[in-house]
C-alpha positions in Angstrom: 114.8 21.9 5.6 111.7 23.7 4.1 108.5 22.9 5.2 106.3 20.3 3.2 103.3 22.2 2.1 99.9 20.7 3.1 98.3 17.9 1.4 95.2 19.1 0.0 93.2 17.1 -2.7 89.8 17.6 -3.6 87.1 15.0 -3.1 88.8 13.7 0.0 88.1 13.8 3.4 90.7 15.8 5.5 91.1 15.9 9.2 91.9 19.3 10.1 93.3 20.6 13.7 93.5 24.0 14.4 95.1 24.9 18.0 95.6 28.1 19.9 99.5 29.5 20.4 100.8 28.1 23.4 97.6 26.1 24.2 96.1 29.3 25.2 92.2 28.9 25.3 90.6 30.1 21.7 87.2 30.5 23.0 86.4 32.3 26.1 82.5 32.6 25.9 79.8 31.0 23.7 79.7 33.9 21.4 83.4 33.1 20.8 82.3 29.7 19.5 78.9 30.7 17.9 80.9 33.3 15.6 83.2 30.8 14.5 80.7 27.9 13.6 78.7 31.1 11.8 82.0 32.1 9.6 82.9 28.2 8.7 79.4 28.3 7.5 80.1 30.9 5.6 83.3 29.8 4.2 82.0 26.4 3.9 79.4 28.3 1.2 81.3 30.2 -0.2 84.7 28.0 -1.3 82.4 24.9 -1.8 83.8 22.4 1.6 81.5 19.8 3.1 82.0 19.7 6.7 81.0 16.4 8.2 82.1 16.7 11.6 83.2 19.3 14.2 84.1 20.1 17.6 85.2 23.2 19.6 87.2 22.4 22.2 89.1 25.0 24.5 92.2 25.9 23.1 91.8 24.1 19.8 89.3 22.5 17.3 88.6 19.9 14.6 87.3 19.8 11.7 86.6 16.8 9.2 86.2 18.4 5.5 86.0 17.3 2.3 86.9 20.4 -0.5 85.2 20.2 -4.0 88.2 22.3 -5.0 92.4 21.9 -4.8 92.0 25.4 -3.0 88.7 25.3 -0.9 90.0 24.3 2.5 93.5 26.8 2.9 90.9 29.3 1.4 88.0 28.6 3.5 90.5 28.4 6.6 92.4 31.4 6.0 89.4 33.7 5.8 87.8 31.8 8.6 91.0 32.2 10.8 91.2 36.4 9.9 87.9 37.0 10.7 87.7 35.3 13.5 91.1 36.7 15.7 90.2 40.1 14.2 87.0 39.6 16.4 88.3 38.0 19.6 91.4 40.4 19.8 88.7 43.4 19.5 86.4 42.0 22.0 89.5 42.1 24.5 91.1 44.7 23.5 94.3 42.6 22.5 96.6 42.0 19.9 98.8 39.5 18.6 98.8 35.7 17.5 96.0 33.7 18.7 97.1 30.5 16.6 99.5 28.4 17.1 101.0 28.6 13.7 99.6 27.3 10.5 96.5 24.6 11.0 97.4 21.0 10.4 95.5 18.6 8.2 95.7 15.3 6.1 93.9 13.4 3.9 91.8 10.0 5.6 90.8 6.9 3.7 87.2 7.4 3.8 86.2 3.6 3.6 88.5 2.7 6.7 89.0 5.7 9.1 86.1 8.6 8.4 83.6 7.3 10.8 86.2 6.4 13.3 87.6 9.9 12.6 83.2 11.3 13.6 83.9 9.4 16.8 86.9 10.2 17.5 86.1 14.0 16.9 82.8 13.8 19.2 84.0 11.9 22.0 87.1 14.2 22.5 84.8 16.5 25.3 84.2 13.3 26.7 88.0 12.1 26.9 89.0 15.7 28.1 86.6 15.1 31.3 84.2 18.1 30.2 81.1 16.0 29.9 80.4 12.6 30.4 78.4 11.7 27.4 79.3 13.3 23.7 75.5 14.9 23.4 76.3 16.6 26.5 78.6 18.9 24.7 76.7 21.7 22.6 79.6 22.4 20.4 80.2 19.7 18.1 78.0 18.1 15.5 76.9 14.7 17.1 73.8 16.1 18.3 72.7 16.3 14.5 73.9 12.3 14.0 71.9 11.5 16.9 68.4 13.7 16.2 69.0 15.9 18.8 69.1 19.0 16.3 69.8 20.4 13.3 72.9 22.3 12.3 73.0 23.8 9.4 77.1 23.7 9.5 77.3 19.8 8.7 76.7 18.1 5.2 76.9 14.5 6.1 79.2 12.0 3.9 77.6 9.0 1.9 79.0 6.7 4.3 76.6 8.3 7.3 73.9 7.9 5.0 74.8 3.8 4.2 74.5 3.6 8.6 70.8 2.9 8.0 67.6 3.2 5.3 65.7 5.5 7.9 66.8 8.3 9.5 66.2 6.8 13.1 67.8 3.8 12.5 71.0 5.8 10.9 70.9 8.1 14.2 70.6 4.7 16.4 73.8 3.3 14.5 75.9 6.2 14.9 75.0 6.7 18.4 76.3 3.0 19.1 79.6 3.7 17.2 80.1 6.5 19.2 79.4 4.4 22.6 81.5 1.4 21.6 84.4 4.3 20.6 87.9 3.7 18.8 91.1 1.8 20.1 94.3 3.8 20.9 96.0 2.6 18.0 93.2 4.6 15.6 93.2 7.7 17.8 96.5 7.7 17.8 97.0 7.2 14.2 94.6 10.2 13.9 96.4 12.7 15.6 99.5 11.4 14.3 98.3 11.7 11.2 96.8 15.2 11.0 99.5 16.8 13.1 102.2 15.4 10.7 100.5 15.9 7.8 101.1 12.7 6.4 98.1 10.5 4.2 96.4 7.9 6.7 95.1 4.9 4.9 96.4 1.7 3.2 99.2 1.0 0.7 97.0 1.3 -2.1 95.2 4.4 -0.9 98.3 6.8 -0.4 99.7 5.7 -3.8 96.7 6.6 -5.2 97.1 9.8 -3.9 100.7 10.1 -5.0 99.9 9.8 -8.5 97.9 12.9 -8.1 100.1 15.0 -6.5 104.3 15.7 -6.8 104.1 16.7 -3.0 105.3 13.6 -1.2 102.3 12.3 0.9 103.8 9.5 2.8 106.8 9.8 5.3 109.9 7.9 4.1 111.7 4.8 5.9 114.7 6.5 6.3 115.7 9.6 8.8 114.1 10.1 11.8 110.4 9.4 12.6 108.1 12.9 13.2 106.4 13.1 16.9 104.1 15.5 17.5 104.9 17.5 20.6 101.8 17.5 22.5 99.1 14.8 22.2 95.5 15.7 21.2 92.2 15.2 22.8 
C-alpha cells in the first residue's frame, strides 16, 4: 500500500517528531543542538512557521508548529534536516543516514490539545529521568514560558497569551500546567497521533479538516489499527 502523504494545513498547529535511525543519538554536544535551534530559526524565517514549543532530546526531538503556508513545514524541515546531517557527519567524519526516515507530524485541535501538547513537549526531559524539573533542561522552550529567558526560536500561540493579562501571571499559569502535567490517555494520544499521522481532535474538528483536504485525515474503522513501534518520551 503506498504511503499516505503527511497532513499538512496551514493555520494549524502540528506536532512534529523527528527521531534519529535506529534511535541512534542526534546530538552529541551542545553545539550539535545550538546549530539546529539556529537553522529552525532560520527556516522558521524564511518559509513563514511559528514555532511554539520545542525540545531536543537525545536521539530525537519535537516540535509544535503552525505554517502560514500549505508548504512551510516539509519546506522548513527538509532544509533544516540537510543542513543539519551535512554538519554532524563532517564534524565526525561520517557518512550516511542520521534520520530515521521521513519526520512524523499531525495536525492538533488547538482549543483542546495545544497546551497539553507545551506540556507534554517540556516535561519529556523530565519523564526520560534527565532532570528533575522541566527548567532544568536548557534545550527546550519552557524557560521562555516561565521568564527564565528569551529565545528568539519561539512565537507563542494566542492561547499562551489568554493564560493571563500580565506577563508574570501568564508565566505563573503555565508554570502550574506544566507541574500538574497531562494524563496517559493525552500523552498517549499525542504520540499516537503524530507518529501515525492521523488528525487529533473532535468529530467536528477532523471533518473540518477533511473538507479541506482529499488526503484522508482520519484512520478508518475497518482493517487493522496502526501501533507505533516504539513509544516516545
Amino acid at each position: 500500500m503506498a504511503r499516505l502523504p503527511r497532513l499538512t494545513l496551514p493555520g494549524y498547529p502540528h506536532h512534529v517528531i523527528q527521531r534519529g535511525n535506529n534511535r541512534q543519538d542526534i546530538f552529541v554536544a551542545s553545539q550539535d543542538r545550538q546549530f539546529l535551534l539556529d537553522l529552525l530559526q532560520e527556516g522558521a524565517a524564511k518559509f513563514q512557521v511559528a514555532i511554539h514549543s520545542y525540545v531536543l532530546m537525545g536521539n530525537h526531538f519535537h516540535l509544535l508548529a503552525t505554517p502560514e503556508t500549505a508548504d512551510g513545514l516539509p519546506r522548513m524541515m527538509q532544509a533544516v534536516g540537510r543542513r543539519y546531517v551535512r554538519l554532524f557527519n563532517d564534524a565526525r567524519e561520517r557518512t550516511g543516514t542520521l534520520w530515521e526516515g521521513r519526520y512524523r507530524s499531525t495536525l492538533i485541535q488547538s482549543d483542546r490539545y495545544l497546551l497539553a501538547c507545551m506540556v507534554y513537549i517540556d516535561l519529556n526531559p523530565v519523564r526520560a529521568g534527565i532532570v528533575s524539573q522541566p527548567l532544568d533542561f536548557a534545550w527546550s522552550g519552557y524557560g521562555h514560558y516561565v521568564g527564565a529567558r528569551i529565545d528568539p526560536l519561539i512565537t507563542p500561540h494566542a492561547l499562551y497569551w489568554d493564560l493571563g493579562n500580565t506577563p508574570f501571571a501568564r508565566e505563573v499559569a503555565y508554570a502550574d500546567l506544566v507541574a500538574n502535567g497531562i494524563s496517559d490517555q493525552q500523552k498517549s494520544e499525542l504520540t499516537r497521533s503524530a507518529l501515525s499521522g492521523w488528525a487529533l481532535g473532535e468529530v467536528d474538528f477532523v471533518q473540518t479538516l477533511q473538507n479541506q483536504t482529499t488526503r484522508r485525515v482520519s484512520k478508518a474503522s475497518a482493517g487493522r489499527p496502526l501501533s507505533p513501534k516504539i513509544e516516545e518520551k
